[in-house]
PAVO-893295 format. One line per field, with one value per residue: x, y, z of N, C-alpha, C in turn. Coordinates in steps of 0.02 Angstrom, whole numbers, plus 50000, padded with zeros to 5 digits. Example, Ala and Ser with C-alpha at 12.3 -4.5 7.8 and 13.67 -1.06 7.14 Angstrom:
% residues 2
n_x	50660 50642 $
n_y	49716 49888 $
n_z	50390 50354 $
ca_x	50615 50684 $
ca_y	49775 49947 $
ca_z	50390 50357 $
c_x	50660 50645 $
c_y	49835 50002 $
c_z	50390 50394 $
END
This chain:
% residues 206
n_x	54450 54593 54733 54667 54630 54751 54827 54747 54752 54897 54913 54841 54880 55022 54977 54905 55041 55109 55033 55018 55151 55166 55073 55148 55255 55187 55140 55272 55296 55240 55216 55344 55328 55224 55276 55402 55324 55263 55318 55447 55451 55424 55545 55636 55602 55623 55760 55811 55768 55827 55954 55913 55907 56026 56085 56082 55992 55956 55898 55788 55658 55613 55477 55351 55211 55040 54980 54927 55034 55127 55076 55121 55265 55258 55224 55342 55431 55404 55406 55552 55616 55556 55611 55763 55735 55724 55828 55926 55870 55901 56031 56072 56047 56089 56233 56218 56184 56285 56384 56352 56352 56480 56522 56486 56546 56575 56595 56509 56373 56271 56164 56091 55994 56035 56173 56229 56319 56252 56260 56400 56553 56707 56760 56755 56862 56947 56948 56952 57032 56961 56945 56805 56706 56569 56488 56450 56544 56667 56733 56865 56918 56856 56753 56651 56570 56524 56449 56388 56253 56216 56142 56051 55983 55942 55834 55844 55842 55910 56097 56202 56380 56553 56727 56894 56989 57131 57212 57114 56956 56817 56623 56502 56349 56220 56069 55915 55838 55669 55558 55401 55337 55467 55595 55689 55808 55980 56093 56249 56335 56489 56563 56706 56781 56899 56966 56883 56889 57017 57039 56935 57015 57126 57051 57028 57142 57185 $
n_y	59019 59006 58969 58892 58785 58755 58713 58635 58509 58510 58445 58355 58265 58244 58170 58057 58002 57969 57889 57777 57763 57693 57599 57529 57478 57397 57307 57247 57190 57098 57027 56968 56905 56797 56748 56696 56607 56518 56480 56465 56341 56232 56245 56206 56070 56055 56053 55962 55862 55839 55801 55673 55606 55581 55503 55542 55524 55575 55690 55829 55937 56098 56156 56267 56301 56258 56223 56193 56150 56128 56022 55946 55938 55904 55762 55742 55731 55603 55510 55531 55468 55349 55287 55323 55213 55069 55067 55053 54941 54851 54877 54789 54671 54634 54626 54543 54404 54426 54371 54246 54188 54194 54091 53971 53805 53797 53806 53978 54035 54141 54199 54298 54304 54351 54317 54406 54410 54378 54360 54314 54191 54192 54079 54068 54135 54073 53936 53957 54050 54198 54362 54453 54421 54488 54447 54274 54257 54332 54200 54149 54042 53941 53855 53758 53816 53911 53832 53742 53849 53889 53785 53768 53880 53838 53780 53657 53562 53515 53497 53397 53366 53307 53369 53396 53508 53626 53521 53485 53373 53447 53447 53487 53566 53634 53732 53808 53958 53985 54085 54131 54301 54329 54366 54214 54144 54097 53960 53898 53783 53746 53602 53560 53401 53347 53282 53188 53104 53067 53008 52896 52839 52779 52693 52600 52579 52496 $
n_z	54594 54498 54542 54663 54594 54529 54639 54731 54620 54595 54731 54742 54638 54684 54815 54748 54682 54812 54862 54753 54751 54907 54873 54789 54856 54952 54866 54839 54926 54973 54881 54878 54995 54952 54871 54943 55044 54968 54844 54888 54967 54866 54774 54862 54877 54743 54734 54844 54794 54684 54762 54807 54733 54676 54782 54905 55041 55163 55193 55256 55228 55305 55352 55448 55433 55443 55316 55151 55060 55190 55232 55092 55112 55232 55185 55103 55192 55269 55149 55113 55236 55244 55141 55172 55276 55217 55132 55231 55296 55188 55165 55288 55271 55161 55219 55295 55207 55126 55241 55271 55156 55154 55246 55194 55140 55020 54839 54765 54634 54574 54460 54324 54216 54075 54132 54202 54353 54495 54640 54730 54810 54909 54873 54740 54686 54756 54710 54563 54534 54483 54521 54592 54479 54361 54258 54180 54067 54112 54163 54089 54055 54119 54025 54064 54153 54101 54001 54075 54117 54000 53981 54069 54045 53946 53964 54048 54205 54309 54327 54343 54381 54388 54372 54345 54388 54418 54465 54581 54623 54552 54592 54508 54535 54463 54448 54407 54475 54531 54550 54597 54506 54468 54383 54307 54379 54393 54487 54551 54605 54675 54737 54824 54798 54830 54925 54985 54855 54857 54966 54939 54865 54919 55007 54924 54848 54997 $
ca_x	54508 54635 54777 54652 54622 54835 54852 54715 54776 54963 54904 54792 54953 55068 54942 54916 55108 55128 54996 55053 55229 55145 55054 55215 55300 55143 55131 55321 55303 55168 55248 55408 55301 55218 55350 55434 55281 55245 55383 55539 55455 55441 55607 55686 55588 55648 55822 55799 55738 55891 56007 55896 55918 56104 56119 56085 55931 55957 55896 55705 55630 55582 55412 55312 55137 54993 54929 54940 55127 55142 55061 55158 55326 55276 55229 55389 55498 55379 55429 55629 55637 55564 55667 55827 55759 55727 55900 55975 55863 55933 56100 56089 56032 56143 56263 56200 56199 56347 56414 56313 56388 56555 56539 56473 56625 56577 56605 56430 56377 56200 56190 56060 55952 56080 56241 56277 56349 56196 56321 56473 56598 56769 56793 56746 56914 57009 56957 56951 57076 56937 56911 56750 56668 56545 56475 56496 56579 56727 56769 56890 56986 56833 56713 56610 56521 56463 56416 56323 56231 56175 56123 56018 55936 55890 55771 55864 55786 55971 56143 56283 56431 56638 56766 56976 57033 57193 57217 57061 56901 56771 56596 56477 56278 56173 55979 55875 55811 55611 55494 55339 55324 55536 55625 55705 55883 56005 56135 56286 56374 56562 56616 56772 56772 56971 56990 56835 56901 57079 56999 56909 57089 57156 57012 57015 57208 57184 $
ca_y	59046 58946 58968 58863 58722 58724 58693 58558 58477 58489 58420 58290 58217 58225 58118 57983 57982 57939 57823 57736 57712 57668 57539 57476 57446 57355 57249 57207 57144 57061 56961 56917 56865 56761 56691 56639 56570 56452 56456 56418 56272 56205 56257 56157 56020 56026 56029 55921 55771 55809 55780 55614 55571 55579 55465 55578 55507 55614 55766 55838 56000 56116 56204 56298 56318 56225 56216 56122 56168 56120 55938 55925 55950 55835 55681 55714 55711 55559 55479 55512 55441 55276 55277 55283 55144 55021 55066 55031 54870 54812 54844 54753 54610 54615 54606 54459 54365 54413 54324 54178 54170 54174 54034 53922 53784 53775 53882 53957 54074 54157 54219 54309 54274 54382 54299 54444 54364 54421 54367 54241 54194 54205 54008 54075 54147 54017 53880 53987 54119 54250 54403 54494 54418 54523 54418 54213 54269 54334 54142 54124 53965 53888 53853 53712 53850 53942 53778 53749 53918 53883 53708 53803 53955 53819 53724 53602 53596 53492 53465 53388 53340 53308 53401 53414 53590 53663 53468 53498 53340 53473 53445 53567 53561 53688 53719 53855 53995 53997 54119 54171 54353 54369 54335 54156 54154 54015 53935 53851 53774 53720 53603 53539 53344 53302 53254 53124 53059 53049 52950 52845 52814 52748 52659 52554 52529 52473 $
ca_z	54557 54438 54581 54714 54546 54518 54710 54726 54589 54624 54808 54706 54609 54734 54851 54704 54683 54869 54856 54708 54785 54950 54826 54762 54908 54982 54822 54820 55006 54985 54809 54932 55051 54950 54846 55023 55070 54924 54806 54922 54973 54814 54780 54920 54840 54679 54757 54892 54751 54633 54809 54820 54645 54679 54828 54973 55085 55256 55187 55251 55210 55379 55332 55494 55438 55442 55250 55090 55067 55253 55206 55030 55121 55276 55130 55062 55239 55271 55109 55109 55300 55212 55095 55200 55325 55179 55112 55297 55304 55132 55189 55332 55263 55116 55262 55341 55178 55141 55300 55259 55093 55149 55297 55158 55125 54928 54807 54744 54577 54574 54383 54309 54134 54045 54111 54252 54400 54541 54666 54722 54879 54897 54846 54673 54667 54764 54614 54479 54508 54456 54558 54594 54418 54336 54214 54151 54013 54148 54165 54016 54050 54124 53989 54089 54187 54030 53970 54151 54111 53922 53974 54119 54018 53883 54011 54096 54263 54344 54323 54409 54351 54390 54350 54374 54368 54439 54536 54633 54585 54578 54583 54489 54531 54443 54465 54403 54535 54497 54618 54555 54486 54448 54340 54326 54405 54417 54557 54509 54671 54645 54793 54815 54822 54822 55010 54978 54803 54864 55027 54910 54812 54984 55008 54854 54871 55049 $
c_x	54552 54687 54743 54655 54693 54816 54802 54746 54849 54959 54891 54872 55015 55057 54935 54980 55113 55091 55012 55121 55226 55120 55105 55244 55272 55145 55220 55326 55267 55180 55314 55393 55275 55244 55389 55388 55271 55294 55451 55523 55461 55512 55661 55648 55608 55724 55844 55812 55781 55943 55971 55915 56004 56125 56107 56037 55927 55949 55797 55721 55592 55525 55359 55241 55103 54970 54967 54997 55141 55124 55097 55231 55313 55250 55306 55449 55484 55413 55508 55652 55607 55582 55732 55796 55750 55799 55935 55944 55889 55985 56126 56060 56086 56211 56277 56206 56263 56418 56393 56352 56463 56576 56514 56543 56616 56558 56526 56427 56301 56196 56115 56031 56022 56145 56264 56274 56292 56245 56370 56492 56640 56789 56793 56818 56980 57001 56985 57003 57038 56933 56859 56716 56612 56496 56498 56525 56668 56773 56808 56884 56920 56762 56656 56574 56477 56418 56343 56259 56207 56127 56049 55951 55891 55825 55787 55860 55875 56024 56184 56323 56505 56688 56843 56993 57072 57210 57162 57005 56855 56704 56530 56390 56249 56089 55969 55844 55740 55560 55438 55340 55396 55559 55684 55776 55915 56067 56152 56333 56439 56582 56655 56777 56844 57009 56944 56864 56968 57053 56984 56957 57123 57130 57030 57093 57223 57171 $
c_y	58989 58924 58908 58801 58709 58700 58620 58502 58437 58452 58303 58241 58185 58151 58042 57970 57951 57863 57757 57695 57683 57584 57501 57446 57398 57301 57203 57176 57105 57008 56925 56867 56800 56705 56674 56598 56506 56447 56445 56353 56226 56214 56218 56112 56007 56018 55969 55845 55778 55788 55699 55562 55559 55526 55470 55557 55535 55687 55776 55923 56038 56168 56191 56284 56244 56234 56177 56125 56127 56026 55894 55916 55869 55759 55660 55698 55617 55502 55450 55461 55375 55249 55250 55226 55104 55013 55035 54951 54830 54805 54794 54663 54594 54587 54557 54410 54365 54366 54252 54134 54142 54105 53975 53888 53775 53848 53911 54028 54082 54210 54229 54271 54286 54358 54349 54404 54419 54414 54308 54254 54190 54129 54013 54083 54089 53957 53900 54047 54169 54284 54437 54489 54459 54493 54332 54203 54290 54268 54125 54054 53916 53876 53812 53736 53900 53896 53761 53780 53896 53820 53748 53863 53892 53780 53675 53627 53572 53482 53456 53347 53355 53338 53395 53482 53605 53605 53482 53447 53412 53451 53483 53533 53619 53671 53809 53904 54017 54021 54163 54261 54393 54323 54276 54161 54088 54017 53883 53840 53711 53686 53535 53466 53294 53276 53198 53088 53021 52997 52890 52802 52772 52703 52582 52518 52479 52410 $
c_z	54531 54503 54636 54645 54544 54588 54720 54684 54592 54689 54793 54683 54644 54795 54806 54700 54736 54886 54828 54724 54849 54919 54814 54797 54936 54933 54822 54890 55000 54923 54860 54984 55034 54908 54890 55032 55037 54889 54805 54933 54921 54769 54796 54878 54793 54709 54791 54847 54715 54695 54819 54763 54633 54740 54889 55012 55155 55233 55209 55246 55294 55338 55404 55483 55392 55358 55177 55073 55118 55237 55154 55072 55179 55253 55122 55122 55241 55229 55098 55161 55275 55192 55108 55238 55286 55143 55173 55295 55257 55138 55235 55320 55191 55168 55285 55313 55150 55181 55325 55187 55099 55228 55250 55133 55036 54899 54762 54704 54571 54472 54353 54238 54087 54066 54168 54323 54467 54614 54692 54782 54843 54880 54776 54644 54690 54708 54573 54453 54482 54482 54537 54494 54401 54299 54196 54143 54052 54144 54100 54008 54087 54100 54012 54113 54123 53994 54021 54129 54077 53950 54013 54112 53950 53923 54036 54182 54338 54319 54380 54389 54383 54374 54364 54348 54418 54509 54594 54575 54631 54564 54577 54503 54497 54414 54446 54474 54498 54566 54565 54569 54488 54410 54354 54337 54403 54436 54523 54574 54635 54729 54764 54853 54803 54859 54980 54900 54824 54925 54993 54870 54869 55020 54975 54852 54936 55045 $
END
């Protein structure tokens, strides 16, 4: 009879409906699941490397499971934790020269190809009156060190020469910095020889 075909039918539809939204629900768990699974981690990664790219080096990624996600994440903790201890070892040795630099009694100028000042002590400023130089070109008033410099970048392998500035005999050495596979650097040491000239003045009158 037609009445048992409606009822099957209506039974029939109703069952694929339930199915279908049984289906859906299974498929949208099962997309969350696996967009947690794989595409947070990569996620945190892309985040993670713009917070690295900014400064940050104490950041790792926590990922549970064993698989190629699980390996990609523990490269990249691997990698950042290298990262900071070469940053800590660089500081600490910047440190150290630092405190090397500044027990030195002469005044001393490390100066790149280009003229930027790579780095200096604090006698730089007691001569020269300059603070924290930047560049050669900083030295207005004392043209003899730009001169140093040019003389230095054109291929002169030594100088050393005398000076009087601000009642202080200074005496300027500058030498090229040459290590194979960097670029050529050069050291311009300023010491202060106006106890030994004035000696030598007391000397000579004596």
């Amino acid at each position: 009879p037609m009445r048992e075909l409606d009822t099957f039918l209506h039974v029939t539809s109703v069952l694929f409906a339930i199915s279908g939204i049984i289906g859906l629900i299974i498929l949208v768990a099962v997309t969350t699941s696996f967009s947690r699974h794989f595409f947070q981690p990569i996620k945190d990664l892309t985040k993670i490397s713009k917070e690295i790219n900014n400064g940050n080096f104490n950041l790792t990624i926590y990922y549970k499971h064993s698989d190629e996600i699980g390996d990609l994440t523990q490269a990249f903790n691997g990698m950042v934790t290298n990262i900071n201890n070469v940053i800590l070892q660089l500081e600490s040795e910047r440190k150290r020269l630092a405190g090397v630099l500044a027990s030195i009694d002469d005044g001393l100028l490390a100066i790149d190809k280009n003229g930027n000042i790579i780095t200096s002590n604090s006698y730089i400023k007691t001569y020269f009156n300059v603070s924290n130089p930047k560049t050669i070109y900083d030295f207005q008033y004392q043209s003899f060190l730009r001169d140093i410099f040019d003389s230095l970048k054109n291929g002169k392998n030594h100088i050393s020469e005398e000076i009087d500035c601000n009642d202080r005999n200074l005496l300027l050495i500058g030498s090229p910095i040459r290590e194979k596979g960097f670029e050529e650097n050069y050291l311009i040491i300023i010491r202060n020889m106006t106890a030994a000239r004035h000696l030598q003045d007391e000397q000579r009158k004596f």
